[in-house]
Structure formats: C-alpha cells, structure tokens
N, C-alpha and C positions, 0 to 999 in steps of 0.2 A: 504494500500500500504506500502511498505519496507520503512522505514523513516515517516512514518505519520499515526502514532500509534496514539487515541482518549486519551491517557495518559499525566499526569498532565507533563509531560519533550514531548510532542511531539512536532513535529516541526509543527511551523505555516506558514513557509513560506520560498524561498531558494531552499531546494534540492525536486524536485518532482520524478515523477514516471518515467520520461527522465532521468532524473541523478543516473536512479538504474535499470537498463534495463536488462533485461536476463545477455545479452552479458556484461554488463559493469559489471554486480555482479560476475559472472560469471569470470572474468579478475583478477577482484581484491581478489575473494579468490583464484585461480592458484597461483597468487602473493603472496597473504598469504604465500601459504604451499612453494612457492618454496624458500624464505626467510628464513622460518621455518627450511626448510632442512641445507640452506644455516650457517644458526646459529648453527644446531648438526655438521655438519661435520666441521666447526671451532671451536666446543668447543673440539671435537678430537684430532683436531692437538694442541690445547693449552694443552691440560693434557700429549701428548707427548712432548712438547718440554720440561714439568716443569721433567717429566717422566727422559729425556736425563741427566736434570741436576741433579737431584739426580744420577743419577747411575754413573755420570761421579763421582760427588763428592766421591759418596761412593770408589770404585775404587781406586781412587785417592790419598784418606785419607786412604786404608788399604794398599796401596802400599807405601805411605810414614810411617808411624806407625811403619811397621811391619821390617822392615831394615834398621837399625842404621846408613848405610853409604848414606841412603839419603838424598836430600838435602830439606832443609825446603823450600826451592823455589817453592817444586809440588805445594804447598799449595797457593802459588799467583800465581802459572798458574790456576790453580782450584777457583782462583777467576774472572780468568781474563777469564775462560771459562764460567762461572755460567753467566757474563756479557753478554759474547754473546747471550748466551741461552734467556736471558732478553730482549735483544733489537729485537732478533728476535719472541719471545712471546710478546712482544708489540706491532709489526708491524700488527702481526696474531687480536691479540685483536684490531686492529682499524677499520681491514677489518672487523670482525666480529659484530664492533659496527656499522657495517655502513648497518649489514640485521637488526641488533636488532633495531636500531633509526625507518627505515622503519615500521618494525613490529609493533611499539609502535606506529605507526602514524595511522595504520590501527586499532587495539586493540581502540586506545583513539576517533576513529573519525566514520571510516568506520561503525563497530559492533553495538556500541552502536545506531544508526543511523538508520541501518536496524531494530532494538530489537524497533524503537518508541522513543529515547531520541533526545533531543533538541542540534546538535554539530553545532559549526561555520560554516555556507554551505561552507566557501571558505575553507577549514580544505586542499580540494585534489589538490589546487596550494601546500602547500607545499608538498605532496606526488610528485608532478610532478617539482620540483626543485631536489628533491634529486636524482630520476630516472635520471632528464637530466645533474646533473652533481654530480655523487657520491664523495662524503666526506664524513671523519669520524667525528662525534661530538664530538669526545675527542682526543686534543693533545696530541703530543708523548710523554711530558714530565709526563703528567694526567696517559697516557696508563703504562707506566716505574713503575709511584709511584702505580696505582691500582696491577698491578703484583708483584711490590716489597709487599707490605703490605699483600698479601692474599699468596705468596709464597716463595720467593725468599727471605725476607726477615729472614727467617727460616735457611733457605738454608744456608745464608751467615753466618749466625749467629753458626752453625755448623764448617763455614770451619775456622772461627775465632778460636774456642775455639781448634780444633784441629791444627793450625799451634801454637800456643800458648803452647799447649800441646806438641808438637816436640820441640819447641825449650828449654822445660824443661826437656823431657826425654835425650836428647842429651847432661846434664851435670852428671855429678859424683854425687853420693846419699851421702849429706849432703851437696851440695852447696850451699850459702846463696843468694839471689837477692839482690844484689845492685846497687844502679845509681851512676853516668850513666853509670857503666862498663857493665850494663845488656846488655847495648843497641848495644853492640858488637855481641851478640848470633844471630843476624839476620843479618850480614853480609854477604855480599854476592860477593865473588870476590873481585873488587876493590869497590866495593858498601860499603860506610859504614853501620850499623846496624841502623843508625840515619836517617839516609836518608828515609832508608825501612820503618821504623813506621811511619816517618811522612808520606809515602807517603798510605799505607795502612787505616792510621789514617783519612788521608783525603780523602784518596777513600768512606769509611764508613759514612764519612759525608757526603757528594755527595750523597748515598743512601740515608742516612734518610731522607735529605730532601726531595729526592721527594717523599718519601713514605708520608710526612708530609704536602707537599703540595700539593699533587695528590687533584682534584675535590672529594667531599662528594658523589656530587649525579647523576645521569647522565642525559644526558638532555630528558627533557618531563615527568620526576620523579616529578619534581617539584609540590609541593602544593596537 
C-alpha cells in the first residue's frame, strides 16, 4: 500500500490505506501541480519587476549622462524608483513563498510517504493550517533583504557610482575634490549638498542592512 512500503524507513503505524485513498492522493497531487504552476507564474512576474528596474535605471542614467544641463536629482529619483520596484518584488516574493512553503510540505511529507518512508503521520494538520489560513513564512523585512542581496543590491550599487559620476562630470577638467566644499556639488535648490549625502548615505544603510539581516535559510530548509 502507498505509505507502507516493507522498507527499512517504512511506516509502522499512523497513516494507513484510508489516509491515501484514490480520491485523497489524487487531491493532493492536483494540489501539487496547481502550486507548482502557482510558483512559475510568480517567478514571472519577479524577473519582470527586477526586469522594470533595470530598464528604468538604465534610461534614466543615459538621460542624465548624456546632457550636461541635467540635474543630478534623476539619479535619487532613480533610487527612489529602484525602491519601489523593491517593495513591490517583495510583496510578489511572499505571495510566492506562500505556494513554495506548501510545496515543501508536500515534497518533505506527502512523497516520500507514498515512495514507503517513515514521515510524522500528523505532517497534513500543518498542510491544513496553511490552506485554512494563508501566510507567508518570510517577513517583509527577510522578503526586502532576500531581493536586495540576489538583485537590487547591484542595481543600486550602479545608480551610486553613476550619480557620483554626474556630479564629477559637471565640474571643469582639473578641479580638485575638497571638503567640505565638495559637499556643495549635490545641492539641490535650497537643499544643501550636506543634507543630500547624509541623507543618500543613510538610505544605503537602510539597505545593507537588510540585505545583512535578511533570514539565511527559508523555512522547512532546515537540517
């Protein structure tokens, strides 16, 4: 029978031939594949959203580069859009960890179960906690720093080195960098130049960390 395989991991007791019935095997792989699906068409839309912010970026940085009367400003709107783009790729990444967590409950409990191994008979109350009330295993701050770390993180790190780069190509060829007069070239309006770095400077902080503190492993990884 499906779960009570003569094998040195098979089950002696717990799930029998009622607990894997046509109809109930039958449920649970549907459930499988419609998870499955559910996990490719979210990985879709996350490769477009990182997709949007590159191209915004690029755009962006060849429209400030390329004409001297712009203003270095594109370059923190183009950060402050790459943000967006982040917070809505992390949203996408929770709903998506929430077919992947299911999927892993099935892969770690369901499978091996049918195949003759020995799994905790009560393994499908958690299958049926997550069904009756979906959540994601990973907070939004986890979701932020996983996307920053495998994307975004790049990302910014590009639009850095080219506001940096505007605000050098915007002086006279031989000017010298000095402090704190440097700290004028990012002025902005009544904004002073001093303002703008710290406040960029501490945006960038805000990132690393949570790329720093984002989870290692995701849950059911474990061990």
């Amino acid at each position: 029978m499906p779960g009570t395989g003569g094998g040195p991991g098979a089950l002696t007791g717990g799930l029998t031939e009622v607990s894997y019935s046509t109809n109930t095997s039958n449920a649970l792989i549907h459930l499988y594949r419609a998870e499955v699906g559910k996990m490719t068409a979210y990985r879709q839309r996350l490769d477009m959203t990182t997709n949007w912010s590159v191209v915004t970026t690029a755009g962006l940085s060849s429209f400030a580069l390329g004409d001297v009367n712009t203003s270095h400003a594109t370059f923190l709107f183009a950060m402050f859009m790459n943000y967006f783009f982040l917070r809505l790729e992390a949203r996408r990444f929770r709903t998506y960890e929430i077919a992947h967590h299911r999927v892993r409950i099935m892969e770690r409990f369901f499978y091996p179960a049918m195949l003759g191994d020995h799994v905790d008979p009560g393994w499908h109350q958690l299958l049926l906690a997550e069904l009756a009330k979906p959540r994601s295993p990973m907070s939004r701050a986890d979701a932020l720093g996983w996307r920053l770390g495998r994307n975004y993180l790049w990302i910014y790190s590009a639009v850095l080195l080219a506001w940096l780069a505007k605000l050098n190509l915007d002086q006279p060829k031989g000017w010298m960098l000095e402090f704190p007069d440097a700290l004028s070239l990012a002025d902005i309006g009544n904004f002073p130049g001093w303002l703008v770095f710290v406040g960029v400077t501490g945006f960038y902080g805000y990132l690393i960390t949570l790329a720093i503190r984002a989870a290692r492993t995701y849950p059911l990884e474990e061990g």
